[in-house]
TISE-831339 format. One line per field, with one value per residue (C-alpha): residue number from 0; residue in three letters; x, y, z. Coordinates in pm, whole numbers, plus 32768, in hexadecimal, padded with zeros to 4 digits. Layout:
TISE-831339
pos = [NUM  ...]
code = [ALA  ...]
xx = [X  ...]
yy = [Y  ...]
zz = [Z  ...]
end
This chain:
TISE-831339
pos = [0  1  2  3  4  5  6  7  8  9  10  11  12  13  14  15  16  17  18  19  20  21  22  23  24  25  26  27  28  29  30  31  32  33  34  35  36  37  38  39  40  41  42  43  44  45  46  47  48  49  50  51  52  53  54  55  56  57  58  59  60  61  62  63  64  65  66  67  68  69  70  71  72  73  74  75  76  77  78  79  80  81  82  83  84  85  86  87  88  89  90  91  92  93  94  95  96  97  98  99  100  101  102  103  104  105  106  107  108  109  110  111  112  113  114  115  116  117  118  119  120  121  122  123  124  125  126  127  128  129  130  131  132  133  134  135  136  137  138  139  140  141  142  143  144  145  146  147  148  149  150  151  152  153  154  155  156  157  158  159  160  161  162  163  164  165  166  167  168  169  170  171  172  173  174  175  176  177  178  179  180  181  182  183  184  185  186  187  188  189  190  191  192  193  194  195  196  197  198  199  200  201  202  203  204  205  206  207  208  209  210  211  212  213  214  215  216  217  218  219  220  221  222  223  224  225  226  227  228  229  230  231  232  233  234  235  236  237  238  239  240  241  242  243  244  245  246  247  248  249  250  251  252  253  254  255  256  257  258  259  260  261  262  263  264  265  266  267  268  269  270  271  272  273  274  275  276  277  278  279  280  281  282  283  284  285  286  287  288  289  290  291  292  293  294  295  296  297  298  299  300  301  302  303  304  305  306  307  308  309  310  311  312  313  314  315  316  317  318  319  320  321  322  323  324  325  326  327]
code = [UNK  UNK  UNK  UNK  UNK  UNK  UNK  UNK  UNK  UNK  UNK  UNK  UNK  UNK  UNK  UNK  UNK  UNK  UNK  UNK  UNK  UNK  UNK  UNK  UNK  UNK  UNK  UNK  UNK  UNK  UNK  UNK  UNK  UNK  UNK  UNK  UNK  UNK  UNK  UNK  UNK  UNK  UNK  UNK  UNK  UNK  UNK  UNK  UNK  UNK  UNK  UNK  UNK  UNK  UNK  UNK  UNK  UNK  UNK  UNK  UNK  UNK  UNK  UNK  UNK  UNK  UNK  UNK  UNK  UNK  UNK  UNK  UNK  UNK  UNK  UNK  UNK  UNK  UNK  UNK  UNK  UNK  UNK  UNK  UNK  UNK  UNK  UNK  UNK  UNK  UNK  UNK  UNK  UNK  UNK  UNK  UNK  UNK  UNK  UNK  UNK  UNK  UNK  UNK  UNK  UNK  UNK  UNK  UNK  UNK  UNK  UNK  UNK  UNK  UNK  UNK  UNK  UNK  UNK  UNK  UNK  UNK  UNK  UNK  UNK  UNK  UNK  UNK  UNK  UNK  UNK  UNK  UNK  UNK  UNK  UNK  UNK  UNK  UNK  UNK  UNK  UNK  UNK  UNK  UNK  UNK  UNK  UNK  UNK  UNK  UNK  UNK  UNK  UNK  UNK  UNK  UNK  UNK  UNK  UNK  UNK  UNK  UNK  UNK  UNK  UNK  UNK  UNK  UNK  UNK  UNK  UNK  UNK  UNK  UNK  UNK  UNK  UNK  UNK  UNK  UNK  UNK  UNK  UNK  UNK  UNK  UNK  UNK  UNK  UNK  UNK  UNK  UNK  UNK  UNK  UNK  UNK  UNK  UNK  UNK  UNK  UNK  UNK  UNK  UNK  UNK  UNK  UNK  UNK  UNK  UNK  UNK  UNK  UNK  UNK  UNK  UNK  UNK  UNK  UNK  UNK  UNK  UNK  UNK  UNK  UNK  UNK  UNK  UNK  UNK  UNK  UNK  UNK  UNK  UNK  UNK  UNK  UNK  UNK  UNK  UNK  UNK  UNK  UNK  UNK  UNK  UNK  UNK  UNK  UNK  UNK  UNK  UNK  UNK  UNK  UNK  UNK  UNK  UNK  UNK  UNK  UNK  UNK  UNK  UNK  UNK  UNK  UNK  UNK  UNK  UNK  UNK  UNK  UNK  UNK  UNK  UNK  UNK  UNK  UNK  UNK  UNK  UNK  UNK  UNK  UNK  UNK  UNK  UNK  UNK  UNK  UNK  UNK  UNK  UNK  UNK  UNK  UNK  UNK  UNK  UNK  UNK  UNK  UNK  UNK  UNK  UNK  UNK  UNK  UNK  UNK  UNK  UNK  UNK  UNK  UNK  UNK  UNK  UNK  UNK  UNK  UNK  UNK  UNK  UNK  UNK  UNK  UNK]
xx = [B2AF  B1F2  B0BD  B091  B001  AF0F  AEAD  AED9  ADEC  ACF1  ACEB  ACE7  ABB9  AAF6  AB2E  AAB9  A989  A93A  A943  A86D  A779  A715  A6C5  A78C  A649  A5FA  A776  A730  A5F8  A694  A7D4  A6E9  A62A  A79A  A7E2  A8B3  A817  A8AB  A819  A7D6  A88D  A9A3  A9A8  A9D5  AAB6  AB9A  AB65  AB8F  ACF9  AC73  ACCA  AD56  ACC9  ADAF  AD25  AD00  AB87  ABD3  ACA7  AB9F  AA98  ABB9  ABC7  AA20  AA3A  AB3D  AA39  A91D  A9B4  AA65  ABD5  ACB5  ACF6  AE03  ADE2  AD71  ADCF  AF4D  AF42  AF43  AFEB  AF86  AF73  B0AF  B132  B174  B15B  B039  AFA1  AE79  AE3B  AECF  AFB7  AF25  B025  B148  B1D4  B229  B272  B14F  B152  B198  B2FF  B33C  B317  B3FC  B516  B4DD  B512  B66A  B6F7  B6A1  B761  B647  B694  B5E7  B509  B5EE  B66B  B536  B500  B3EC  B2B0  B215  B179  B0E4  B02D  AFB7  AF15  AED1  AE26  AD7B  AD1E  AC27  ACAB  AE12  AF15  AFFC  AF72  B014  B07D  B11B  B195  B220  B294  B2F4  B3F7  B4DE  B63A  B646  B7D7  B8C6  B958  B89E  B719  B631  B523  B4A3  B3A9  B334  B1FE  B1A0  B0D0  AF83  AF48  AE6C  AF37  B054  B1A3  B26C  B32C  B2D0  B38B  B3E3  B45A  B4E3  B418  B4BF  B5EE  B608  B6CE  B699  B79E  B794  B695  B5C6  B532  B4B0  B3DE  B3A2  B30A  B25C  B31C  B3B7  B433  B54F  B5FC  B5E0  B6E0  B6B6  B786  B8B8  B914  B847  B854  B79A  B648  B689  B514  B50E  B41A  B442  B36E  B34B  B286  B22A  B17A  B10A  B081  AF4A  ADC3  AD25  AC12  AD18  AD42  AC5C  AD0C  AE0D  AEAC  AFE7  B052  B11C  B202  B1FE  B0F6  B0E0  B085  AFA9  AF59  AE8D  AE15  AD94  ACFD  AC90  ABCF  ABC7  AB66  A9DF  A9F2  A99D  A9A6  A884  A870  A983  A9F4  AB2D  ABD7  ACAF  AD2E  AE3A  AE56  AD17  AC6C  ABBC  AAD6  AA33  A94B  A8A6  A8F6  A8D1  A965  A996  A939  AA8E  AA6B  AB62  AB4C  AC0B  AC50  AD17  ADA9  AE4E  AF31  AF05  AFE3  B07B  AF51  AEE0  AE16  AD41  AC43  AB85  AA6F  A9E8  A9DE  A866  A816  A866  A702  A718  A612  A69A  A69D  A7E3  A8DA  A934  A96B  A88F  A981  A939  A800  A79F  A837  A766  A63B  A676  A738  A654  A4F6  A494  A5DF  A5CE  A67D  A806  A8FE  AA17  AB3F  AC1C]
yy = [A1FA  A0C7  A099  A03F  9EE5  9F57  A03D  9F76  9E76  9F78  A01C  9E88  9E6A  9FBC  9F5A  9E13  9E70  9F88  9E95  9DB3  9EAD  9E0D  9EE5  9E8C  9E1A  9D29  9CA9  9C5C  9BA0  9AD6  9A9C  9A33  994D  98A0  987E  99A5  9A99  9C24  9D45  9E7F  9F44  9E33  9E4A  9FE9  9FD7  9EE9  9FB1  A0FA  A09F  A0B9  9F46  9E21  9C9E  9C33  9AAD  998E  9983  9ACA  9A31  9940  9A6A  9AFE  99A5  99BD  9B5E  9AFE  99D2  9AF2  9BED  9B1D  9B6F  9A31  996E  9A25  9B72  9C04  9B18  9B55  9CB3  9C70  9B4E  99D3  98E3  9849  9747  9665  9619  9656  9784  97E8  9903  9A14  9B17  9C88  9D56  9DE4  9F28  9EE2  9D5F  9C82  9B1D  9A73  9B6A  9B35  9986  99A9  9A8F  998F  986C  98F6  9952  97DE  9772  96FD  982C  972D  960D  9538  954B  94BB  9341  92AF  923B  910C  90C1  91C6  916E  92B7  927D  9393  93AD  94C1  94AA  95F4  9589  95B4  96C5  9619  9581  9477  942D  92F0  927E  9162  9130  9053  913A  90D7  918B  928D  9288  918B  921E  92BE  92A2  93E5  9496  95C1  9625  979A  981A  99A0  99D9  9AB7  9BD1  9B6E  9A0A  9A4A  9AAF  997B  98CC  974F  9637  9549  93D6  92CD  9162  9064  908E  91FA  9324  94A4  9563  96C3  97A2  9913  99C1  9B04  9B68  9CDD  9C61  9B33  9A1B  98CD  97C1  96BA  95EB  9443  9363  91FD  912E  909A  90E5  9074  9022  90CE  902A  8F6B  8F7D  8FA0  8FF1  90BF  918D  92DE  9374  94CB  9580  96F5  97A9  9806  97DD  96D4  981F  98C3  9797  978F  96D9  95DA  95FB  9540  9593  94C8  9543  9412  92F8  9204  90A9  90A4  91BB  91A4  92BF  9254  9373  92DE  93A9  938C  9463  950F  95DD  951D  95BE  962B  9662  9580  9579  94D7  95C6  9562  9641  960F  96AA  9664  96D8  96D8  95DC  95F0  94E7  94BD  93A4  936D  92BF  914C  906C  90B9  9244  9237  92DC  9221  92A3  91B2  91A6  90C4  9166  92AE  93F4  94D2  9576  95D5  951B  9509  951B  967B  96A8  978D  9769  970B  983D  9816  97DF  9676  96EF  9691  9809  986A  9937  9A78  9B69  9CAE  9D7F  9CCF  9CCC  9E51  9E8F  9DB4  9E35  9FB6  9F75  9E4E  9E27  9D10  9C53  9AEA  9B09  9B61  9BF3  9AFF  9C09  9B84]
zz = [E8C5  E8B5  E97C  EB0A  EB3C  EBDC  EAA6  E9BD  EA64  EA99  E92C  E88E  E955  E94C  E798  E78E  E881  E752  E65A  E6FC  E737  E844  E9BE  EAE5  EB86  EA5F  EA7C  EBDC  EBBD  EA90  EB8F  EC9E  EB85  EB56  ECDC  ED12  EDC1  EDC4  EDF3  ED29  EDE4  EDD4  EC7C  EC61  ED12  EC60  EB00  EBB6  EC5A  EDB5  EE0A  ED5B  ED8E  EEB5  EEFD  EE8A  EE7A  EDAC  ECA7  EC6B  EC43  EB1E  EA5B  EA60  EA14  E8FC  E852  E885  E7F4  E6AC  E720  E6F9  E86C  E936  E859  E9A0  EA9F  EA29  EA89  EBEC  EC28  EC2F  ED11  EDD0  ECDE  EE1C  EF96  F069  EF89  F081  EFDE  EF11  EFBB  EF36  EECB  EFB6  EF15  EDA3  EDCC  ED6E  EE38  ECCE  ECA5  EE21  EE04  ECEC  EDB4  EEAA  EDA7  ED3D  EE9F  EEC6  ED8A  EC98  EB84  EA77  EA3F  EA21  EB55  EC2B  EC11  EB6C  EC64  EBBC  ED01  EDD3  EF33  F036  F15B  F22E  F3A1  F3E0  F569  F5EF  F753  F713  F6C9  F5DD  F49F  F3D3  F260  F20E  F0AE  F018  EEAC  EDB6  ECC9  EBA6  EB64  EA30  EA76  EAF2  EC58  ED6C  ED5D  EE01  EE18  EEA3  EFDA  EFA0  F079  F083  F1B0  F172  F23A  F32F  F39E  F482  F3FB  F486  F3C4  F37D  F404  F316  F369  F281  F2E7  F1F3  F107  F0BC  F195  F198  F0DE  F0C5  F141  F12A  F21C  F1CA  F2E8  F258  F0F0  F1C9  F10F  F18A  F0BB  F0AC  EFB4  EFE6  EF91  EF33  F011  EF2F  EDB5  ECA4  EB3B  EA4B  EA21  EB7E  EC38  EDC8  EEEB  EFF9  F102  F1C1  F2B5  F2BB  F3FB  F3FD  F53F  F4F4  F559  F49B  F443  F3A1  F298  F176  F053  F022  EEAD  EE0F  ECD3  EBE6  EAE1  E9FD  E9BB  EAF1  EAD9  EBFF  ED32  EE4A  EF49  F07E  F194  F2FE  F3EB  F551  F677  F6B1  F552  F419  F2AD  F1D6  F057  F00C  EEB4  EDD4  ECF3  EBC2  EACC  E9B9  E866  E7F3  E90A  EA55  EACD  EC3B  ECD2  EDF9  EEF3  F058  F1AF  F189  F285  F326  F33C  F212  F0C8  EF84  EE3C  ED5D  EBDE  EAED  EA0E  EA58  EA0B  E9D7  EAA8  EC07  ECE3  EE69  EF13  EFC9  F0AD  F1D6  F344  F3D5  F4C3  F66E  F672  F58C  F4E1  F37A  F315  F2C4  F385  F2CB  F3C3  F445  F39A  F211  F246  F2B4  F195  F0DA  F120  F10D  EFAC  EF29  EFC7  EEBD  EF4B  EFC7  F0E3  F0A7  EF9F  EF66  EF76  F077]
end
């Protein structure tokens, strides 16, 4: 009977970790080095099976454990699940029973009708601006793009968000601002997954480019926010990613994140003079893109907000920590 995920994971890791010969406290002070802090005990636990990585931030401490260690990117990462190949992608669902948040998406993608590639459109031109507001319930997604036809007759795409645990389980609303409609839909409260499918307004030719806008807005705290990814299946002419704060909390450690088959690259950035963050590309893709950061503390001290909880644990599993573990 072939292996559990969340064996297999843990036996892939626990080997390469022997071959490096490397300690689990060296590994964490060589993570750390690279800007991706975990802790010791973190790390036992993943190559004993206790826990899996369940976040975002985690996947990005796999993709630096998998350059560490020699394995080839997404050796590891691919046993438990990648990130959301599109929509908001705040940060990645841990597991719920035997369904990983990758296998769920994709359910989700063929409920909605998109069983291959060649069924979504192609973006050439992707534009996300998102307002994140710390004084209001409801926080806001809107998109525009430019897309050309793979196949003369209807035009779509799909909408697919999986909720992590610790947002609220209500299902986003999703409203068409210029010259699209919402087709079908899921909503599958239980495995925390909402999606729906967009339709281009009109019939198109194959090859025929058009534009067209959406607005997505989830109820949630602007705390509970801490990443906003977009994915895109096939090599875009130009994308841009636009994050606006507003409200009393501001972000801290604020970084861009782009990863495609060569690899992942994170840099540092900060607010512009417009309390936004930007990350933009030219001909990027197939690949994942965004931008992540941390909420300053209540106090506005510019220390950021983990939570009493993360950090207890912190410092009776890691005393030599810097402050937080970035399971989430």
């Amino acid at each position: 009977m072939a292996e559990d995920h969340e064996e297999l994971f843990a036996s892939e890791l626990r080997a390469a970790i022997e071959r490096s010969g490397l300690s689990l406290t060296a590994i964490s002070h060589r993570l750390r080095a690279r800007h991706r802090p975990v802790s010791v005990a973190t790390l036992s636990n993943w190559q004993s099976g206790r826990s899996l990585p369940g976040g975002e931030q985690s996947f990005g401490v796999v993709a630096a454990l998998e350059e560490l260690l020699g394995r080839s990117p997404d050796s590891l990462a691919s046993l438990v699940g990648g990130p959301r190949l599109r929509g908001r992608g705040v940060r990645e669902a841990q597991f719920m029973g035997r369904r990983t948040s990758r296998e769920v998406f994709r359910e989700a993608l063929e409920e909605l009708g998109f069983e291959s590639a060649r069924k979504y459109a192609h973006e050439r031109v992707f534009h996300q601006y998102t307002l994140i507001d710390s004084d209001a319930e409801v926080q806001r997604f809107d998109y525009r793009l430019v897309v050309r036809a793979l196949e003369s007759g209807s035009c779509r795409l799909p909408a697919v968000h999986i909720l992590e645990e610790t947002e609220p389980n209500i299902a986003p609303v999703y409203t068409p601002l210029e010259g699209c409609s919402v087709g079908r839909s899921v909503a599958w409260p239980d495995r925390r997954a909402y999606g729906v499918e967009l339709l281009v307004d009109g019939q198109l030719d194959a090859g025929q480019v058009v534009t067209f806008a959406y607005r997505v807005e989830m109820k949630a705290r602007a705390e509970d926010l801490t990443a906003a990814m977009y994915s895109v299946p096939r090599r875009a002419n130009d994308v841009l990613l636009e994050v606006e704060f507003r409200g009393d909390r501001k972000p801290v450690a604020c970084e861009r994140y782009r990863r495609t088959e060569a690899g992942e690259t994170i840099t540092a950035t900060r607010l512009d003079h417009r309390d936004r963050l930007q990350v933009s590309e030219a001909r990027f893709g197939p690949g994942t893109f965004g931008l992540r950061w941390q909420w300053e503390s209540e106090g506005g001290d510019g220390v950021p907000d983990v939570g009493p909880d993360v950090l207890a644990q912190e410092e009776l599993d890691d005393p030599v920590g810097d402050g937080f573990d970035l399971v989430v």
